[in-house]
N, C-alpha and C positions, 0 to 999 in steps of 0.2 A: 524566500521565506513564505510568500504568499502561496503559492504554489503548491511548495511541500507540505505546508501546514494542510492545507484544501484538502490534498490526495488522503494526507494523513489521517484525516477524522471522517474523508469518507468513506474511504476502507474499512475502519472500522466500521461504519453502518453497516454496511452490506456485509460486511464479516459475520454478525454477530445475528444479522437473519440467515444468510443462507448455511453457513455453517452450523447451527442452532436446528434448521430443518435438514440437513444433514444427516447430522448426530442422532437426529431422535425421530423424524417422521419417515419410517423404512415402506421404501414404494419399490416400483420395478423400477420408476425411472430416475432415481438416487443412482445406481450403479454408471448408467449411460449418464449424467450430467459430470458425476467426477469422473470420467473418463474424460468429458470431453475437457476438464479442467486442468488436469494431467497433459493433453495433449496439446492445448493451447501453450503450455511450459515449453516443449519440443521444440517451436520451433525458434530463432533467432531475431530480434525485434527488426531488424533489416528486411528481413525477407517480408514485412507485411509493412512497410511503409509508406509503399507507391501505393497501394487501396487504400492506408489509411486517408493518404493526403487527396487520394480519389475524392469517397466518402467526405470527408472534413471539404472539402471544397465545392461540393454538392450541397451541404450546409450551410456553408457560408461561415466557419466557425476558422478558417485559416486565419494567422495572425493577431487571435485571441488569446488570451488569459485561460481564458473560459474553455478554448477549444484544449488547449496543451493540457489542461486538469483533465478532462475527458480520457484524451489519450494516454496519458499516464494511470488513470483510476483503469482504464480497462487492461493497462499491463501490469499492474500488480494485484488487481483482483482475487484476479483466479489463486496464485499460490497464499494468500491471507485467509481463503475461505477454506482451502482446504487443512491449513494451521490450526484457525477457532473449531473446526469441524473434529479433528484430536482434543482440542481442549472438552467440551461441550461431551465428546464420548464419554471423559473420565470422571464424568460428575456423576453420581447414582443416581438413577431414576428411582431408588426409595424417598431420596427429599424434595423431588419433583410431587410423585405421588402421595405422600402425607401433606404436600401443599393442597392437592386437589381437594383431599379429604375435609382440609380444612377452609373449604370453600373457594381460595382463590381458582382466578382463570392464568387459562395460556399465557397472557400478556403479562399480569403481575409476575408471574412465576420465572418469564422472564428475564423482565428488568430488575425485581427487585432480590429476586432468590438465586438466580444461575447466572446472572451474568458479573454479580460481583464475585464469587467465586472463581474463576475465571479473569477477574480483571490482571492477573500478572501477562496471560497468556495475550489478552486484550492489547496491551502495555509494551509485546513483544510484535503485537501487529501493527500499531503504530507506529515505534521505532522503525522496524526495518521499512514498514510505509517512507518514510520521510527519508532514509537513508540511501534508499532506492532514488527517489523523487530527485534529492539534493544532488546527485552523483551525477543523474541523466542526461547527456550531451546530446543526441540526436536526433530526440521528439524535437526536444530546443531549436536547436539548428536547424533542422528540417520545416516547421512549423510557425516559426515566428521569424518576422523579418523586421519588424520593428526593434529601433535600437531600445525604447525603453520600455519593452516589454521582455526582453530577455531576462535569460537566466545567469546566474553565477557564471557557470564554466565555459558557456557558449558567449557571455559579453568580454569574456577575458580575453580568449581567443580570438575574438574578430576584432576586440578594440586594439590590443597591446601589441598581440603579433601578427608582425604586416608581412607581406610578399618578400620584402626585403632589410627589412629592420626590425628592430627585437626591443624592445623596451622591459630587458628578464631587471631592473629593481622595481617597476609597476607591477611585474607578473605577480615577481617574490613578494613584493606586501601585500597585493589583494586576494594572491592564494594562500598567506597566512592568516589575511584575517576572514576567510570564507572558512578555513578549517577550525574557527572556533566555537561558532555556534554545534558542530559535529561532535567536538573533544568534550564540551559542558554538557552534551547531551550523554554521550560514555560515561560522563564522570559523575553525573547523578541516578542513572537511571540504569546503568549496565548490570546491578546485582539484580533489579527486577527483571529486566531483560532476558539474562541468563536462565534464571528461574523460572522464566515464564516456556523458555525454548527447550531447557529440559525436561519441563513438566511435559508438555505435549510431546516427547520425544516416545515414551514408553507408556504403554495402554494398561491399564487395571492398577 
């Protein structure tokens, strides 16, 4: 929970600037960065694991809390930023610019005018943040070796099933109650969810 929650609200940070400058500040090198956001999607989280744990072990952040948030904020990044980055298009820039008019700045304009319009879409980058997060078996596994820093699916695994023995009525009840915090979260929040992933689905 610690974890997913982390990833979850820091994705949204970085969503709601880089996306936000996306959306509305047009340079040459907007084209080349979502490109290369796009491209970082391509490839399989496998295939960049041995540099990550390179890297991360150059840091010193192996078998941290701290390090696993990293590596998961930097695999779900890239596709939330280009999410808020639809959202953030289909706001008008006439109620940006009659903000201006009326004296606020960038920053105000912002937080207080454009990102709560947008907050379903916000709501739908969370979500799937944490949904990601909760699901992730083999940052987990790969990355942390301490029993009680693990995660959900990865302590289940190495605690319950052994080489040669199965303990499936421990599996069966800690994988039903690891899926509830998931199904409460469906069941409050999936009509904004939805609304937030159709909205950015279609431009104008």
């Amino acid at each position: 929970m610690i974890v997913a929650l982390a990833v979850s609200l820091l994705c949204c940070v970085f969503a709601i600037f880089a996306g936000y400058s996306l959306a509305r500040f047009k340079t040459r090198w907007n084209a080349i960065f979502f490109a290369l956001l796009l491209v970082s999607q391509m490839f399989p989280v496998i295939s960049r694991m041995i540099s990550l744990y390179a890297i991360m072990g150059r840091l010193g952040i192996i078998n941290t809390r701290g390090g696993l948030i990293f590596a998961l904020l930097a695999t779900q990044v890239p596709f939330c930023i280009i999410l808020m980055a639809s959202f953030f298009a289909n706001v008008p820039r006439d109620i940006e610019e009659a903000a201006f008019v009326d004296g606020a700045g960038r920053w105000r304009i912002l937080f207080t005018i454009v990102t709560p319009l947008v907050k379903s879409g916000l709501l739908a980058v969370g979500i799937y943040a944490f949904l990601m997060t909760w699901d992730d078996y083999l940052h987990a596994a790969t990355l942390i070796q301490a029993d009680e820093l693990r995660t959900l699916s990865v302590g289940i695994a190495l605690r319950y099933l052994g080489e040669l023995s199965y303990d499936w009525s421990l599996v069966n009840a800690i994988s039903i109650i690891g899926t509830i915090p998931v199904i409460l979260l469906f069941f409050f929040f999936q009509k904004y969810m939805i609304k937030g992933l159709v909205a950015g689905a279609v431009k104008g």
